[in-house]
MARGU-600411 format. One record per residue (C-alpha): residue number from 1; residue in three letters; x, y, z. Coordinates in Angstrom, 1 decimal. Example, Ala and Ser with C-alpha at 12.3 -4.5 7.8 and 13.67 -1.06 7.14 Angstrom:
2
num; residuo; u; v; w
1; ALA; 12.3; -4.5; 7.8
2; SER; 13.7; -1.1; 7.1
This chain:
234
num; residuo; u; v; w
1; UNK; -5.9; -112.6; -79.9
2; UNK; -9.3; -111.0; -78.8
3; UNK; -8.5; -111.5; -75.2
4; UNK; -4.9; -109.8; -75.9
5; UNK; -6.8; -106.8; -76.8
6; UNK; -8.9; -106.6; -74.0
7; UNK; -6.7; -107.1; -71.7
8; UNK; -4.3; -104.5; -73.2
9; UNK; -8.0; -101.8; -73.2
10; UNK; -8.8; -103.1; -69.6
11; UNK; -5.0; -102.0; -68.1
12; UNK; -4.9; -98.2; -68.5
13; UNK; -8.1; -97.8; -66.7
14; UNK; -7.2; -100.0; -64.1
15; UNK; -4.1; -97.5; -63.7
16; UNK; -6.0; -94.5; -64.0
17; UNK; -8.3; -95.3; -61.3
18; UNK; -5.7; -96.0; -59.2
19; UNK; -3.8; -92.7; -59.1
20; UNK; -7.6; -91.1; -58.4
21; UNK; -7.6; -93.0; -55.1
22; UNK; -4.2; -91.9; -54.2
23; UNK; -5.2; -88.4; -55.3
24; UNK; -8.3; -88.0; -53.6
25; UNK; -6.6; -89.5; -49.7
26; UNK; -3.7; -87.5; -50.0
27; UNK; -5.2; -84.3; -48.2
28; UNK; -6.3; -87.0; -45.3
29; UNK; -2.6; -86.8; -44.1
30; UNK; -2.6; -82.9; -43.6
31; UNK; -3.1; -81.6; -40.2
32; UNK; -6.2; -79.8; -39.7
33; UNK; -6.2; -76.1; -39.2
34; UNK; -6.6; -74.6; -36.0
35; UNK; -9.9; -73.0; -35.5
36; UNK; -9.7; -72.6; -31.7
37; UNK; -7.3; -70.1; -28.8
38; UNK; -4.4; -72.4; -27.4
39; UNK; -5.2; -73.5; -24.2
40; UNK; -2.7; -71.1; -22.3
41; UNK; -4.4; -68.2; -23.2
42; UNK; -6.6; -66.2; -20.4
43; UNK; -9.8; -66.1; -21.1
44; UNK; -11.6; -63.0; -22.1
45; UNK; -14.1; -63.1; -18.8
46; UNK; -11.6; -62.8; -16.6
47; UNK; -11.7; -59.6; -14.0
48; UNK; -9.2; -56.9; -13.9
49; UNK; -6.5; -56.5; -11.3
50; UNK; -7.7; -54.8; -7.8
51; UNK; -6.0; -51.0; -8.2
52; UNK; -5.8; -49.4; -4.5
53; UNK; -6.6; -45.8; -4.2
54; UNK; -4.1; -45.2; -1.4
55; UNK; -1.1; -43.7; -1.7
56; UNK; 1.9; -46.5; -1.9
57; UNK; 4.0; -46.6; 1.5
58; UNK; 7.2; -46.1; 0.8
59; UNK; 9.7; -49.0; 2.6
60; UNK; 12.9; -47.4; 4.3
61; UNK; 15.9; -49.0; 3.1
62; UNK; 18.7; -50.4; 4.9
63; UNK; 21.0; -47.8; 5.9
64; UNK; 19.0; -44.9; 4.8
65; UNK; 18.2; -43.1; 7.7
66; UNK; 15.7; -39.7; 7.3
67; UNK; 17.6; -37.4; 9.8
68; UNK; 15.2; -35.1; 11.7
69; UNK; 14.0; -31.5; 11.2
70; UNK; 15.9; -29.4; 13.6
71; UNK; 13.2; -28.4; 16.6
72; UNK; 12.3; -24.2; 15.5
73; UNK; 12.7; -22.3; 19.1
74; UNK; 10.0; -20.0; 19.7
75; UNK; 12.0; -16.6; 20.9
76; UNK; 9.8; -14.4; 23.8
77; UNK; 10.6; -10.8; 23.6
78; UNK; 12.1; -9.1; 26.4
79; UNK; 13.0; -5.7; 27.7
80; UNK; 16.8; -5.0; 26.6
81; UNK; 18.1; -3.0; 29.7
82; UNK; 20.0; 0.5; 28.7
83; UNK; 23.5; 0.9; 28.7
84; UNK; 24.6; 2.4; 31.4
85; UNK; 25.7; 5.6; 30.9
86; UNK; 29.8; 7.1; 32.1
87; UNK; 29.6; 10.0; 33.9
88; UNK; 31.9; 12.6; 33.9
89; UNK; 33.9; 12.7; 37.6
90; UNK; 32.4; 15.4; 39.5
91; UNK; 33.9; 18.6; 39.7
92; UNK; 36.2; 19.8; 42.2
93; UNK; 34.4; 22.9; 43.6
94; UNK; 31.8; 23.2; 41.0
95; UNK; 29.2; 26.2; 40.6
96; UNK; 25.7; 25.9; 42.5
97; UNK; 24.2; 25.2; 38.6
98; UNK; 25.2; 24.4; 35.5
99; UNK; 24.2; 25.0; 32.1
100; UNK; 23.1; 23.0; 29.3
101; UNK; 22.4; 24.3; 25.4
102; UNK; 21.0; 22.3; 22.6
103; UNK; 19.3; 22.6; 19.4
104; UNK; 15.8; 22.3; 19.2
105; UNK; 14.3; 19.4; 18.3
106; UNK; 11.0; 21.1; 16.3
107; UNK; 12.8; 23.3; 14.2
108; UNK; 9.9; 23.8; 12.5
109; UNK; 8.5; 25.1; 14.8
110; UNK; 11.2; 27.4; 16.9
111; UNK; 12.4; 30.7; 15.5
112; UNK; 15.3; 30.4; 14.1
113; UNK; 18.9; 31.3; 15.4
114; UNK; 17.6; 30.0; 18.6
115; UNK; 19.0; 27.2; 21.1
116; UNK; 17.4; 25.8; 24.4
117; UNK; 19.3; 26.4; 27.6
118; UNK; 18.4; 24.1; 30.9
119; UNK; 19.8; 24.7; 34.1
120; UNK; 21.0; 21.5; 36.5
121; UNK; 22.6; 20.9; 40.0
122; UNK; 26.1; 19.5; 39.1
123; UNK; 26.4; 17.0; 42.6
124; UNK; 22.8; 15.7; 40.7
125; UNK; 23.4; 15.6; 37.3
126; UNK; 26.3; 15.2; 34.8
127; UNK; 26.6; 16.0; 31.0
128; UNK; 27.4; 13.1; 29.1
129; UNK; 26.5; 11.0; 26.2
130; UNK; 23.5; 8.9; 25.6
131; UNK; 23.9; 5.5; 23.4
132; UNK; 23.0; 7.0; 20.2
133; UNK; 25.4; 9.4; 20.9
134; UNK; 23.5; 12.5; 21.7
135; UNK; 24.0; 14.8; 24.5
136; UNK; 21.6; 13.9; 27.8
137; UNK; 21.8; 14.5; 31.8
138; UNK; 22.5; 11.3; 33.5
139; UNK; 21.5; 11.3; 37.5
140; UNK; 24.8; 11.0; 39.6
141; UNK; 23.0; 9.4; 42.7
142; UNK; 19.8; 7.1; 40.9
143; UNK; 21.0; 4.8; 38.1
144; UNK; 19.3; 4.9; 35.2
145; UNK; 17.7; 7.7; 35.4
146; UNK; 18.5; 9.7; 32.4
147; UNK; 16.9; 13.3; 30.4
148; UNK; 17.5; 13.3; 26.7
149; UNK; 16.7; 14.5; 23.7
150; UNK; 13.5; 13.2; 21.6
151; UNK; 11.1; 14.0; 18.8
152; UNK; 7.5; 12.7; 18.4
153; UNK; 7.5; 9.0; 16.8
154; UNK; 4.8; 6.1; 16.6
155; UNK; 4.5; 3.5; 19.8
156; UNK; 4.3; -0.1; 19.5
157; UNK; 0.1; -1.4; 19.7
158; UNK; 0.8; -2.5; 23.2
159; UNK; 1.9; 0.7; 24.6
160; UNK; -1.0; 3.6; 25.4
161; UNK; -0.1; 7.5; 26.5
162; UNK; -1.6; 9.1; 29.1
163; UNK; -0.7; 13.0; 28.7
164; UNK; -0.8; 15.7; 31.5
165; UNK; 0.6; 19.4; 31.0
166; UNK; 3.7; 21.2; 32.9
167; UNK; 3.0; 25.1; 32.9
168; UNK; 4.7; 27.8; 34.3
169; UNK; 4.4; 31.3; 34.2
170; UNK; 7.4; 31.1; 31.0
171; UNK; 6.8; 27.4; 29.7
172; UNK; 4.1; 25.0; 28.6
173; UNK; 4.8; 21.3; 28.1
174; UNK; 2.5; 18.3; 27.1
175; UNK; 3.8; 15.3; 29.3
176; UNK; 2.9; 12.2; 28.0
177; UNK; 3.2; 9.5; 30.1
178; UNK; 3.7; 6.4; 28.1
179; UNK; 2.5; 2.6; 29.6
180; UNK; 3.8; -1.0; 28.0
181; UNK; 1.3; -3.7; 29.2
182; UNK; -0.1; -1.1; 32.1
183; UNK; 3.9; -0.4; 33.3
184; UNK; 5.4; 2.9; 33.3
185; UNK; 8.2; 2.4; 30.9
186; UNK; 9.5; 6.4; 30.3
187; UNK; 8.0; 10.5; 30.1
188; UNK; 7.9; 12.6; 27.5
189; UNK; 7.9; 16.7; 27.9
190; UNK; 7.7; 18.4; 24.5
191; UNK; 7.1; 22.3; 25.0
192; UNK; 8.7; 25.5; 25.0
193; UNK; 8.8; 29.1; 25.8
194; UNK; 7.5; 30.5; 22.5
195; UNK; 10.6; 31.0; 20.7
196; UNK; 11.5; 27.2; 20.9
197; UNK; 10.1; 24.5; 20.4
198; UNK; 11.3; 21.0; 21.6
199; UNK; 11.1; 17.5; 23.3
200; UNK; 13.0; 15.5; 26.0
201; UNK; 12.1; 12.3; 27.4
202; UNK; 13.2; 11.0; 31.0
203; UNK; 14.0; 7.5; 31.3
204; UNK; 14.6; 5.3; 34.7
205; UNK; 15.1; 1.9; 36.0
206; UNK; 14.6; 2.2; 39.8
207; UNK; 13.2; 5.5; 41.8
208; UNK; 10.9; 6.4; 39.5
209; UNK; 8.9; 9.2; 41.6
210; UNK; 12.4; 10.8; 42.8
211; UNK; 14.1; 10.7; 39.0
212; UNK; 10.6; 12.4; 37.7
213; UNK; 10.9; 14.9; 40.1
214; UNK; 14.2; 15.8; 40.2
215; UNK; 13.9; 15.9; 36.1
216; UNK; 11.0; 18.6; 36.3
217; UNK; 13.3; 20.4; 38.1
218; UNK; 15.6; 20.3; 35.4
219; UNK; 13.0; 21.0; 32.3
220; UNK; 11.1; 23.8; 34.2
221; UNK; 14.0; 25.9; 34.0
222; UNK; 14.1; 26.2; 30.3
223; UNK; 14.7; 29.1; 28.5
224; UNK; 16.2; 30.5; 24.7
225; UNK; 19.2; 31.7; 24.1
226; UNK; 20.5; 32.5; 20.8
227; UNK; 22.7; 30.3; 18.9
228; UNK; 26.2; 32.8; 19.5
229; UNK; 25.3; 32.6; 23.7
230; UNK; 25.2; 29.2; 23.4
231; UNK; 27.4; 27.0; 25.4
232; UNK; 29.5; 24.3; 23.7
233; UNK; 28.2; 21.0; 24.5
234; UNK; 31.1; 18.9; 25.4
């Protein structure tokens, strides 16, 4: 009976003590936590990628041509030759001289009411039209050689005057002689008798000495008339 009891005490701790073990190894089985990086991962020394300061070059792709810049054309001025100038035929059985009015070109400067009268050979010269359509003398005999109207103006840096004076006993004119790159390229006469003032210039291409002379000829024989004496220009 005694050793019933005993046994019946000695059972529950026997249990108890039991379950405690199973208790206490039970957080054996769990897997430890993970204090350290996975292996995959770079590690922090590592250095930085190489960066190139140059400018990428860029590949050309396959059927992608760059077509060229045209070639620009440098251009080197040159002398534009006049029109030449249609002259009237010559007239059968003309006077010894001929007469040509104008209006002044300094206005300003001329009394009014007044027009300038020249006096020309007809078998020299002829009466026509320049190419800015204003009346001039063309020579019948040298080409080229032309007397026109004109007015002062600026001149190109590469062109330099070289002025003289035409007097006579009833006109004074400055003549300015005007070079391009040390050539003779055309005369100037701007003058008058007193009551008129105005300007013609004298171009050529060929015989310069005998289309300058036979042109002073022409401009020294000018003179005023007034405007109602004047003769129609053609």
């Amino acid at each position: 009976m005694i050793q019933r009891i005993i046994l019946i005490l000695i059972l529950p701790l026997v249990i108890t003590s039991c379950g405690g073990a199973a208790a206490t190894q039970a957080p054996a089985t769990q897997a430890p936590a993970a204090t350290e990086p996975a292996a995959t991962e770079a590690p922090a020394t590592e250095p930085p990628a190489f960066q190139s300061l140059e400018a990428p070059t860029e590949q050309p792709s396959a059927g992608n041509t760059a077509t060229p810049l045209p070639t620009q054309m440098i251009s080197t001025p040159t002398d534009t030759p006049l029109p030449t100038l249609e002259l009237p035929t010559e007239v059968v059985n003309p006077p010894t001289k001929m007469v040509w009015d104008g209006t002044p070109t300094y206005l300003g400067e001329s009394t009014p009411g007044y027009s300038f009268r020249v006096t020309y050979d007809p078998d020299l010269w002829a009466l026509t039209i320049d190419q800015f359509g204003f009346p001039a003398l063309g020579h019948r005999n040298i080409p080229g050689c032309v007397i026109s109207v004109t007015s002062g103006r600026g001149l190109p840096l590469n062109m330099t005057v070289e002025h003289d004076v035409l007097y006579t006993d009833r006109i004074t004119f400055d003549v300015g002689k005007v070079y391009e790159n040390g050539v003779l390229k055309f005369v100037t006469y701007t003058g008058g008798d007193g009551t008129i003032i105005t300007g013609f210039q004298v171009d050529f291409q060929e015989d310069v000495d005998a289309c300058l002379a036979d042109a002073v000829t022409v401009i020294s024989t000018l003179t005023s008339v007034p405007v109602s004496q004047a003769t129609p220009t053609p």
